[in-house]
C-alpha positions as CSV (number, residue, x, y, z in Angstrom):
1,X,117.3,-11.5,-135.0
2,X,116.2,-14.0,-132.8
3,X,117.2,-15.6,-129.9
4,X,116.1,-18.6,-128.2
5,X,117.0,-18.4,-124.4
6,X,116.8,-20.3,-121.0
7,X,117.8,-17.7,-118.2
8,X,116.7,-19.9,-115.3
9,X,119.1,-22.6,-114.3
10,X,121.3,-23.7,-111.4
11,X,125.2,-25.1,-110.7
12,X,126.8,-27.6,-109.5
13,X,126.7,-25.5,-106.5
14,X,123.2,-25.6,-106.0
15,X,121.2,-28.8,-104.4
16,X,120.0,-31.7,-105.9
17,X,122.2,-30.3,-108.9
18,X,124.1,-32.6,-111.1
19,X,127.9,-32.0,-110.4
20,X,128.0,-31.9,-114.2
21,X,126.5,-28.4,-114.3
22,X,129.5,-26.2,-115.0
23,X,130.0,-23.4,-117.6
24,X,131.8,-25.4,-120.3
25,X,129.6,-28.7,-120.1
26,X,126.1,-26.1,-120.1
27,X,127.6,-24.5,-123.4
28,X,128.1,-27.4,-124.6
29,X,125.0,-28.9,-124.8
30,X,123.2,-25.5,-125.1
31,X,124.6,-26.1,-128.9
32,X,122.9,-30.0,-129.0
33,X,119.7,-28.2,-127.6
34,X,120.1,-25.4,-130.0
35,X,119.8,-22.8,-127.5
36,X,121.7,-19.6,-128.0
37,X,121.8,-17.7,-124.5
38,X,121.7,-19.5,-121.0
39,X,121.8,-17.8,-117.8
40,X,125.5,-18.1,-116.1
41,X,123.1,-19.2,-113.0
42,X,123.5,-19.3,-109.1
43,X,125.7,-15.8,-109.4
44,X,125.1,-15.4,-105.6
45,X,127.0,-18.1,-104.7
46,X,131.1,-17.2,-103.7
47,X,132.9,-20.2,-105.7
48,X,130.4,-20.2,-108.4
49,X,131.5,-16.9,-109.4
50,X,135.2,-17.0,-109.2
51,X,134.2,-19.6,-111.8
52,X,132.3,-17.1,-113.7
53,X,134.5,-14.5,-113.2
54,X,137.5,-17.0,-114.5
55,X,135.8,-18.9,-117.3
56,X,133.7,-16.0,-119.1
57,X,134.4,-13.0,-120.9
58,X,132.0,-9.7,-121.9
59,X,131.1,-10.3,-125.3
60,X,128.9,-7.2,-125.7
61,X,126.6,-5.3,-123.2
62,X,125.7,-7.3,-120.2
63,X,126.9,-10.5,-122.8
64,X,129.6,-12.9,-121.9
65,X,130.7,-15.8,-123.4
66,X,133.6,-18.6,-122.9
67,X,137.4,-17.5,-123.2
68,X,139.1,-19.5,-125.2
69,X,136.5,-22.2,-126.2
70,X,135.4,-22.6,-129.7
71,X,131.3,-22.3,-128.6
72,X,129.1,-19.9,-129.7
73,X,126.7,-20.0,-126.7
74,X,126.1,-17.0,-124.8
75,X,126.1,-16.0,-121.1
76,X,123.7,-13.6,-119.1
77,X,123.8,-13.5,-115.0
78,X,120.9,-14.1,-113.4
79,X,120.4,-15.8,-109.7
80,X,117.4,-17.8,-107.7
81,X,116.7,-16.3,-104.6
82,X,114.7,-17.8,-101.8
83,X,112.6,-15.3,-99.6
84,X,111.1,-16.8,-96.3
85,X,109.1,-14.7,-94.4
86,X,105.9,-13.1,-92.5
87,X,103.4,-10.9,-94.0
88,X,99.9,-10.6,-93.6
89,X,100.1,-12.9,-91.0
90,X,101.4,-15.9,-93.4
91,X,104.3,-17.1,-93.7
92,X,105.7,-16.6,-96.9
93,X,108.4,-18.5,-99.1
94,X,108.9,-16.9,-102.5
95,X,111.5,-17.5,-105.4
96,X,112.6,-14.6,-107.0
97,X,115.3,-14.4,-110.3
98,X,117.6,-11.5,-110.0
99,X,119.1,-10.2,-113.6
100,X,122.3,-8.5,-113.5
101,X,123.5,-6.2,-115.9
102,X,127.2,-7.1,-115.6
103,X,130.0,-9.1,-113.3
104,X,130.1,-5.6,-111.2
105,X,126.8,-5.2,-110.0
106,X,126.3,-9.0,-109.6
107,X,129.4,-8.6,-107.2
108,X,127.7,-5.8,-105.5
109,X,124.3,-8.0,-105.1
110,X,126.7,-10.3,-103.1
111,X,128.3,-7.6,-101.0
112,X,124.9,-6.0,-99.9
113,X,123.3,-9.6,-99.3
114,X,126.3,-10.9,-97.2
115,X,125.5,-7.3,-95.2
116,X,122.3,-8.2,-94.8
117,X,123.0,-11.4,-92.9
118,X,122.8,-13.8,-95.4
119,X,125.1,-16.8,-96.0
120,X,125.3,-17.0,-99.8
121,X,127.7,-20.2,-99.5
122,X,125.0,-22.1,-98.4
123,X,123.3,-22.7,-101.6
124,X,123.5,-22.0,-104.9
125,X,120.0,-20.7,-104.6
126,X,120.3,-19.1,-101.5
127,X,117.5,-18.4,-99.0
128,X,117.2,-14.6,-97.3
129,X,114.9,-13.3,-94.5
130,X,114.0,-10.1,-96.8
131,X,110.6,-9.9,-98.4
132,X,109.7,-9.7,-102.2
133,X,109.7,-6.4,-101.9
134,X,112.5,-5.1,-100.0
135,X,114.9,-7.8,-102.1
136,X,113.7,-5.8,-105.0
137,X,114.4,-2.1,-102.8
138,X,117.6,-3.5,-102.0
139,X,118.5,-4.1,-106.1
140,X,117.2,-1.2,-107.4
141,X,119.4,0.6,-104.6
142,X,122.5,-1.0,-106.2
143,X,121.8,0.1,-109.9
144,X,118.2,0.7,-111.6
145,X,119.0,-1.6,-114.7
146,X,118.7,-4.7,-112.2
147,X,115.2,-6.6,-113.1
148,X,113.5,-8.9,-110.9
149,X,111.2,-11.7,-112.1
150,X,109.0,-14.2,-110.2
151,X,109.6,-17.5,-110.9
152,X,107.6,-20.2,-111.4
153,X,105.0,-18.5,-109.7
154,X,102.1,-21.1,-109.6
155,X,103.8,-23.2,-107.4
156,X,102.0,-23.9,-104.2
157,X,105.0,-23.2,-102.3
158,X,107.5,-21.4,-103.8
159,X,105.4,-18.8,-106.2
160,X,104.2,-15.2,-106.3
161,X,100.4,-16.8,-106.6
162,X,101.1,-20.0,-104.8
163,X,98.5,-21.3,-103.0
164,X,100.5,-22.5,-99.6
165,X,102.3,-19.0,-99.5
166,X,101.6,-16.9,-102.1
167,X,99.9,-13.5,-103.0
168,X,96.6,-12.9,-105.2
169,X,98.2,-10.0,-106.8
170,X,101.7,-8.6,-107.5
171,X,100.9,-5.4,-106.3
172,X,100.2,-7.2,-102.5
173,X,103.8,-8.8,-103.1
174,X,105.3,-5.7,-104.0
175,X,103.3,-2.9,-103.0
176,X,104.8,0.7,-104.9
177,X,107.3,-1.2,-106.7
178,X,105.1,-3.4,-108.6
179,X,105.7,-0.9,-111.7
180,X,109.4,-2.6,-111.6
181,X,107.8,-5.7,-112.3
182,X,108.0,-6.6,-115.9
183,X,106.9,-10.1,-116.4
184,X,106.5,-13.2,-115.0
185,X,107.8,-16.9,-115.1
186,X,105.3,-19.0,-115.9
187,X,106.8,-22.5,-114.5
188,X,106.4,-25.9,-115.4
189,X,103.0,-26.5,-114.4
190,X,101.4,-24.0,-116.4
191,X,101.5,-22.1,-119.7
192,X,101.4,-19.1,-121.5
193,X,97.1,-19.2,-121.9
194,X,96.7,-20.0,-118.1
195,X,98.8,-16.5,-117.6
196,X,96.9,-14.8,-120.2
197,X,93.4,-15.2,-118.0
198,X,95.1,-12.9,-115.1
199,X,94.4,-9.6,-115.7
200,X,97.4,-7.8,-113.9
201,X,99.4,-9.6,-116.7
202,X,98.3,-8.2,-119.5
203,X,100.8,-5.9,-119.6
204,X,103.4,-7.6,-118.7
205,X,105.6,-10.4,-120.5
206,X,105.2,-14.1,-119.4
207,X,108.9,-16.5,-119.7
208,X,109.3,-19.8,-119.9
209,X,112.6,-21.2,-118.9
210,X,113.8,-24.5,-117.7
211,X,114.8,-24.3,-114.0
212,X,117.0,-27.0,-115.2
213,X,119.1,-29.2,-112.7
214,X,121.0,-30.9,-115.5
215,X,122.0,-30.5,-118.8
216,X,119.8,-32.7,-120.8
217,X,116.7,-30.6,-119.0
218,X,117.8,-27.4,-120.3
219,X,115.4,-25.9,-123.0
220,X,112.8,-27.9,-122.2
221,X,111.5,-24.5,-121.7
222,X,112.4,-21.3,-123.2
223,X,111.6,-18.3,-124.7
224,X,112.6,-16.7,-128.0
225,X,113.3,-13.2,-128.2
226,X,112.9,-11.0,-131.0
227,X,115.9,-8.3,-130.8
228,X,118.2,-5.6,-133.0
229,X,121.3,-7.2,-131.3
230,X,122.0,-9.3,-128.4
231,X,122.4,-6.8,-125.5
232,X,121.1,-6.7,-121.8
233,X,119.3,-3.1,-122.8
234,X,117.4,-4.9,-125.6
235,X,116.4,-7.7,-123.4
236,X,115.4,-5.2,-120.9
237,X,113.6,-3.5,-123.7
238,X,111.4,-7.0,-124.4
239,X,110.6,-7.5,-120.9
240,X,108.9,-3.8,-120.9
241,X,107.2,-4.4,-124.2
242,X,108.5,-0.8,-124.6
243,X,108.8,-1.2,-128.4
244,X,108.5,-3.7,-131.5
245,X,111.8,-4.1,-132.5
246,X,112.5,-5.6,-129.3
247,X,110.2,-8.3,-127.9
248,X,108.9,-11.7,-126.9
249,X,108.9,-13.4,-130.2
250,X,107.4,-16.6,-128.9
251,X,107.8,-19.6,-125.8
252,X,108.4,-22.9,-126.0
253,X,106.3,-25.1,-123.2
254,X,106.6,-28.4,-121.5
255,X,102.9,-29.2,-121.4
256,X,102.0,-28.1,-117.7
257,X,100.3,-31.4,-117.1
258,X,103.5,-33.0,-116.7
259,X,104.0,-30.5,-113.8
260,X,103.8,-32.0,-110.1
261,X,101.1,-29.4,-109.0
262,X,99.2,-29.1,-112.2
263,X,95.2,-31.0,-110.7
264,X,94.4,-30.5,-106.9
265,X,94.8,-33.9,-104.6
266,X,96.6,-35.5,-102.2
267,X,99.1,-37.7,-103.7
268,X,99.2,-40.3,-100.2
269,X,95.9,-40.8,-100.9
270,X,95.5,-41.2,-104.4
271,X,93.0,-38.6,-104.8
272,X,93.1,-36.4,-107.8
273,X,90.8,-33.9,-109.1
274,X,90.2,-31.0,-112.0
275,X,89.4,-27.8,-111.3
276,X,85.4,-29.3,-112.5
277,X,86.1,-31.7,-110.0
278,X,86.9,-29.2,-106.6
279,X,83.9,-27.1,-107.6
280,X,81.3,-30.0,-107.6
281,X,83.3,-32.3,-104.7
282,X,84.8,-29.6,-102.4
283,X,88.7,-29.3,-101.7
284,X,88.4,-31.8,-98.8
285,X,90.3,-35.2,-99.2
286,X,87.4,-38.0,-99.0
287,X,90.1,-40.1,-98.0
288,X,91.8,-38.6,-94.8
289,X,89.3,-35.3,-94.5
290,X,91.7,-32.7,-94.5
291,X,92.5,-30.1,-96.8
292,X,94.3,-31.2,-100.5
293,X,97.2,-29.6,-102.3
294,X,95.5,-27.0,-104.4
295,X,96.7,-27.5,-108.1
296,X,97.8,-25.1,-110.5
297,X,94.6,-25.0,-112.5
298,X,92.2,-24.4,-109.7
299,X,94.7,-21.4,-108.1
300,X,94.5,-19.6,-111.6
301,X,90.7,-19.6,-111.4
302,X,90.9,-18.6,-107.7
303,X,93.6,-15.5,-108.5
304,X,91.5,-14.5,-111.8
305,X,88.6,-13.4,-109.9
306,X,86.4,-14.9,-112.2
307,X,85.1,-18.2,-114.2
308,X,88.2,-18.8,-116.5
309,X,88.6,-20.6,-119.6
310,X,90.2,-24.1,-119.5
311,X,89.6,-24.6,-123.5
312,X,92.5,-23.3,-125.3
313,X,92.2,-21.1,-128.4
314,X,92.8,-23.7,-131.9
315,X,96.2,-24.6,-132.2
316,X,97.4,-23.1,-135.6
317,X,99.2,-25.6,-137.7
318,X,102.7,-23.8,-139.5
319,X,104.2,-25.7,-142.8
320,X,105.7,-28.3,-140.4
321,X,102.6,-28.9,-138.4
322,X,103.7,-28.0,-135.2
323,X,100.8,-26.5,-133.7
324,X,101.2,-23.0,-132.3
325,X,98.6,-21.5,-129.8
326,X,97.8,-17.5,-130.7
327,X,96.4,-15.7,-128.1
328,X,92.4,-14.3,-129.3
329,X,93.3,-10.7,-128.0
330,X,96.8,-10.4,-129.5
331,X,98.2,-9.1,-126.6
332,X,101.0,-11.9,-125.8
333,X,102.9,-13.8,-128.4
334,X,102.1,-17.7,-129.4
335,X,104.1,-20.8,-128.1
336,X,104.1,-24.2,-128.3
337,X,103.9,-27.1,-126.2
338,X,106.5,-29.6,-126.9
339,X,107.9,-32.9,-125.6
340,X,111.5,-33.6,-124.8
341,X,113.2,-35.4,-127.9
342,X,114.8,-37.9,-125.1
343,X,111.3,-38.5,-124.0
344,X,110.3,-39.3,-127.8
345,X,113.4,-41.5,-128.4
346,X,112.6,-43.3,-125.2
347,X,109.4,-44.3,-125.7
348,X,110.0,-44.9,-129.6
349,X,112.7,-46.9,-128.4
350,X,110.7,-48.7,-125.6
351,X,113.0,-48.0,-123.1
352,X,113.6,-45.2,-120.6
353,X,115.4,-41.3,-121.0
354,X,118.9,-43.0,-119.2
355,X,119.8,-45.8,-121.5
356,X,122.6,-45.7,-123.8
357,X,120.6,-46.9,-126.6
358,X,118.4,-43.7,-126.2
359,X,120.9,-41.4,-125.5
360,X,123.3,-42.6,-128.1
361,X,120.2,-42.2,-131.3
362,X,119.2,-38.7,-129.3
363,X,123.2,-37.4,-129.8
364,X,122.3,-38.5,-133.3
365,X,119.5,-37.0,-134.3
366,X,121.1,-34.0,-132.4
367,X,124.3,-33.8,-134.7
368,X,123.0,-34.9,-137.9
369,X,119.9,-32.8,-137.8
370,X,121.3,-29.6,-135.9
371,X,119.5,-29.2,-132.8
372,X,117.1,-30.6,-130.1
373,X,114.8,-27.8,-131.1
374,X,115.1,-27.9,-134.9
375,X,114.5,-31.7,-135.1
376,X,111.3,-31.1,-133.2
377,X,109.9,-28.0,-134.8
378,X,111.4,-27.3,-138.1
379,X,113.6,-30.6,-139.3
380,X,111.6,-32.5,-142.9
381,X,109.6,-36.0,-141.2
382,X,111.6,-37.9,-144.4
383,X,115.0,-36.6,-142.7
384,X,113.8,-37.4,-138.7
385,X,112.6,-41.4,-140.6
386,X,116.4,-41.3,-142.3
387,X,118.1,-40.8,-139.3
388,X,116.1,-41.9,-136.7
389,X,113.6,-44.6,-138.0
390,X,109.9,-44.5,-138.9
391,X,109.1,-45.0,-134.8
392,X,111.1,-41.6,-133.8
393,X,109.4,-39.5,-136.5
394,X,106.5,-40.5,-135.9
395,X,106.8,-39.6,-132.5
396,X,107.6,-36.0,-133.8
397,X,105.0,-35.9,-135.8
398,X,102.7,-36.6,-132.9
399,X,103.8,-34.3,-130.6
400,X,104.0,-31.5,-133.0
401,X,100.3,-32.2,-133.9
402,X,99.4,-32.7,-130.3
403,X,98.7,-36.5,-130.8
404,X,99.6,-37.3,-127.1
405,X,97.8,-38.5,-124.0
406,X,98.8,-37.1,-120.4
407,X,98.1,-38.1,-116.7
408,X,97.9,-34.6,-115.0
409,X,100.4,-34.2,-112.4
410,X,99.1,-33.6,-108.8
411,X,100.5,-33.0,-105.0
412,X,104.5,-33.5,-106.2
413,X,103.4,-36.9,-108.6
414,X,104.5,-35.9,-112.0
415,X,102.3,-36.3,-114.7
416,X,102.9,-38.4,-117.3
417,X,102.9,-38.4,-121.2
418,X,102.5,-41.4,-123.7
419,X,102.6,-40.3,-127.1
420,X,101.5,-44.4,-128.4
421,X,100.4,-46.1,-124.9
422,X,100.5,-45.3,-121.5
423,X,103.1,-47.9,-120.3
424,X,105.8,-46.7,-122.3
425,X,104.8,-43.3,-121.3
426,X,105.6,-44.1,-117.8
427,X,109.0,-45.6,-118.7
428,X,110.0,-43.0,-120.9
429,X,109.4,-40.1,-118.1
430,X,110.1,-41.8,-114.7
431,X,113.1,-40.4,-114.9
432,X,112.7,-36.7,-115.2
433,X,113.3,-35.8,-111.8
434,X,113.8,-31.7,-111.6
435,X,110.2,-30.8,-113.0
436,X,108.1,-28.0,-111.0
């Protein structure tokens, strides 16, 4: 069976969170998105989890789902946690997600960390003084089914291989423990291929979730996993790659261009510039002479030891046309790089992703059709037109062909995407405001 999944989000507890982001209202649209396990998020935090405690119920191993609430969306407990400090000589600020394989050990996570000196009712995400490493030592210490992932870890500052306070390689991150990393979040501003390049993560899986700071953001990224049942073991199982029957079936992508960090510049100063760019003009700003933001794109090279690809395999049309990217060696599963159905209503619309026009025809297309997700991989063009009108499918179609233009996002300036022209591009996405 498959199962499509975001495991990276935040609550209302968390900041710059909508207040909306509870446990009933995240279900609920996990079933307009047609998303079938979310993380039960920010775990660490002390009122958060009386809610989850209160509000959810084990429905199967390390599974939990609402009490007595007609919704078929699942629950699994994962946490952000913020790591600040020295190594090497650098100062070091690195996001970590923390799975737990039930309400008892996520309670004992909490205990130790509290112990440890850190305030947990600070933040949702909260920030400790303990390195990668000895956050992961301190989790395995509490039960050896606990799994640790990097998240979005091309971010200049907040990622494993970020370039303001990052590592090269997992193994400097995590010395003796690296084996107990499994995979790898891959963030907004890059993709599945980008990962594929690295060598240390050819063994391991690469996830796309959301990091989603409101409801209509969730799935925007995701990953599908192929498994026997829904279980935490099995999902364990994928993130190993110990076996076929369970596995990364395939990821869904924003199309990292959109992401802030994506081109190296300095966004003050206008100044934006492709990896081709750096390597014939130098990282220096020509504006104000110091150094710029390295992007996502140029770090990759920099961490791959080596001249990398920037040309993507051929996209692979299916029966619907969505194009799907395969990688060459067949190590790592295919995805697809989508945009947000709001994003395509908007600008079919000519309007912007907050209007009630927009979101009235997106609650629409959602209910009639089945799903965020099916409408914009597997729903008929003839039934997008009937419900939607001409504009809106052929927006789909677009997208799922790859028929778009994008501004690549640079120094925390988003990029943008205009499927017909770049004006209603930049109305329809002004205001996504929790992309990374």
């Amino acid at each position: 069976m498959e199962f499509v999944t975001d495991l990276h989000l935040h609550s209302k507890y968390s900041r710059a969170v909508s207040p909306s982001m509870t446990l009933p209202f995240m279900a609920a649209w996990a079933v307009k998105k047609g998303i079938d396990v979310l993380s039960a998020t920010d775990f660490t935090h002390p009122l958060w989890f009386k809610e989850i405690k209160a509000l959810l119920e084990e429905d199967g191993e390390g599974v939990y789902k609402l009490k007595n609430i007609d919704n078929k969306t699942k629950f699994m407990l994962s946490t952000e946690i913020a790591s600040i400090f020295k190594q090497g000589e650098k100062l070091r600020r690195i996001h970590n997600l923390l799975f737990a394989p039930n309400l008892e050990i996520a309670e004992k996570i909490n205990k130790e960390l509290i112990r440890r000196g850190c305030n947990i009712a600070s933040d949702g995400r909260p920030i400790v003084g303990l390195s990668s490493k000895q956050l992961l030592e301190m989790a395995l210490s509490i039960d050896k089914k606990v799994i640790l992932i990097p998240c979005h870890v091309w971010t200049p500052h907040f990622g494993l291989y970020g370039s303001a306070s990052g590592f090269d390689t997992i193994e400097e991150a995590f010395g003796d423990l690296s084996k107990y990393i499994y995979g790898i979040e891959t963030g907004i501003s890059s993709d599945p291929f980008m990962n594929w390049q690295i060598p240390e993560l050819e063994k391991r899986a690469i996830l796309s979730f959301s990091d989603a700071h409101s409801a209509p953001k969730m799935g925007r990224e995701a990953t599908v996993f192929k498994l026997p049942k829904l279980s935490y073991s099995e999902f364990g199982k994928a993130l190993a790659m110990l076996d076929e029957e369970s596995k990364v079936s395939h990821t869904i992508e924003f199309y990292p261009e959109e992401g802030k960090y994506h081109y190296t510049g300095h966004r003050n100063c206008g100044v934006s510039l492709s990896p081709k760019d750096v390597k014939e003009k130098g990282a220096i700003c020509p504006v104000c002479k110091r150094k710029l933001i390295e992007g996502v794109m140029f770090r990759v090279q920099q961490v791959a030891g080596r001249e990398v690809s920037t040309d993507e395999p051929i996209p692979q049309p299916d029966e619907n046309g969505v194009n799907w990217i395969k990688d060459p060696k067949n190590i790592h599963p295919p995805f697809v790089k989508l945009v947000p159905l709001l994003e395509i209503v908007a600008e079919g619309l000519d309007s912007t992703t907050s209007s009630e026009k927009v979101k009235m025809l997106f609650d629409k297309l959602c209910d009639e059709l089945g799903s965020e997700l099916k409408v914009l991989l597997k729903t008929p063009l003839d039934d997008i037109k009937r419900v939607g009108g001409e504009r809106v499918a052929e927006g789909v179609l677009k997208v799922r062909r790859g028929d778009i233009s994008i501004t690549p996002g640079f120094d925390g300036e988003y990029g943008k995407v205009a499927i017909w022209s770049a004006s209603s591009g930049e109305r329809a996405s002004r205001d996504g405001s929790d992309k990374i």
